[in-house]
N, C-alpha and C positions, 0 to 999 in steps of 0.2 A: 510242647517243645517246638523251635521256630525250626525253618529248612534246614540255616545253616549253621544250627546244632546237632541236628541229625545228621546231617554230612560230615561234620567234625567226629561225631560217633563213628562212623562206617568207617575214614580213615585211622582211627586209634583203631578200631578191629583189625583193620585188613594191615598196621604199620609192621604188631610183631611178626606176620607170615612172610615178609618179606625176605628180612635175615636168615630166616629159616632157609627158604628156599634156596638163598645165594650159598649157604654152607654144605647145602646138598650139591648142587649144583660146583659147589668147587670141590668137595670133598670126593666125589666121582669122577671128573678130572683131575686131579690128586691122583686117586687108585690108577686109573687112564694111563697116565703118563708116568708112574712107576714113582711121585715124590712122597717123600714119609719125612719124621721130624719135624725140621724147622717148618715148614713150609706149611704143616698143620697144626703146627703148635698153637697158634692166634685165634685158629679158627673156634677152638674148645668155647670161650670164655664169653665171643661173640652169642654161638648159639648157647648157650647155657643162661645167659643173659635174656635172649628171643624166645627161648622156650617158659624163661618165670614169667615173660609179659604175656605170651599167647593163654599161660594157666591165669594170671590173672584177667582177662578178656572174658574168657573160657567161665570164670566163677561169676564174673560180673554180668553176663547173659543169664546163667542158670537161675542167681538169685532174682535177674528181670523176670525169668517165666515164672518162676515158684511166688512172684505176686503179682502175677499178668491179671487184671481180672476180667480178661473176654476170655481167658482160657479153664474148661473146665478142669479137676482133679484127675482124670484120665490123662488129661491132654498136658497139662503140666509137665507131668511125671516123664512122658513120650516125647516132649520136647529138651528135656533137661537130658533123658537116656541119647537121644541125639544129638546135641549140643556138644556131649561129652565125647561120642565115640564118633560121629562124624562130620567132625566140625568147620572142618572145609567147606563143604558143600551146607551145611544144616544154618552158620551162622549168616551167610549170607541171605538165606530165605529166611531164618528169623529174623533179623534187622529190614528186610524189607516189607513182610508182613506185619510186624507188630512195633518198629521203631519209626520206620520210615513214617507209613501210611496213618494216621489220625488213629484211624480204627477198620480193624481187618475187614475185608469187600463184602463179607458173607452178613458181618452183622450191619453194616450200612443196610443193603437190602434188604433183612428181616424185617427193621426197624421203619422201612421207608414207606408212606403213605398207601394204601391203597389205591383213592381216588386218582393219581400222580402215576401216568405211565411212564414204565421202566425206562424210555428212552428220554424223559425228562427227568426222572433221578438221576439217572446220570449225569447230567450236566448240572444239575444242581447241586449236585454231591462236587464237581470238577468246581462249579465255579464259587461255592465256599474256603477251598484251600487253596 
């Protein structure tokens, strides 16, 4: 997958939390300022909408880890348990870890030459992507 697929990935991740946030964010100014009703009635349909696209987000990482294959059976299971319960903070380091980057830092390094010091894997590793 090329850069600017993977950045089109991150903003369909990060599009439903947006909404979210602004319904919290008015819905606690709402309570704030004592308006009920009309005034919240709109807000229902928005977040209710924000909420099926964050589950659909949400399923479509899980099902990435559950066939990640740099991740083992343990690590799966541990990423999909977080993904789910805290996904604020879990989707962003998943997608950087495992959509972003070709292939996560730990198995670059495993895999990388002996004879070849680390501080030229590096740069070989930077200047292939």
């Amino acid at each position: 997958m090329n850069r600017p697929r993977k950045l089109a990935v991150l903003i369909g991740t990060l599009a439903p939390m947006l909404p979210i946030a602004f319904a919290i964010t008015y819905g606690v100014a709402c309570a704030v300022l004592g308006l009920q009703g009309a005034a919240m009635a709109w807000l229902r349909p928005i977040a209710a909408l924000a909420g099926v696209a964050l589950l659909g987000v949400l399923l479509g990482y899980a099902w990435h880890a559950l066939h990640n294959r740099w991740l083992s059976e343990t690590g799966r299971g541990v990423w999909i348990l977080a993904l789910m319960k805290l996904s604020p903070v879990a989707v962003p380091l998943y997608w950087y870890r495992y959509v972003w980057q070709d292939a996560p830092v730990d198995v670059v390094f495993s895999e990388a030459r002996a004879d070849v010091p680390v501080d030229h894997a590096i740069e070989l590793t930077v200047a292939a992507s």
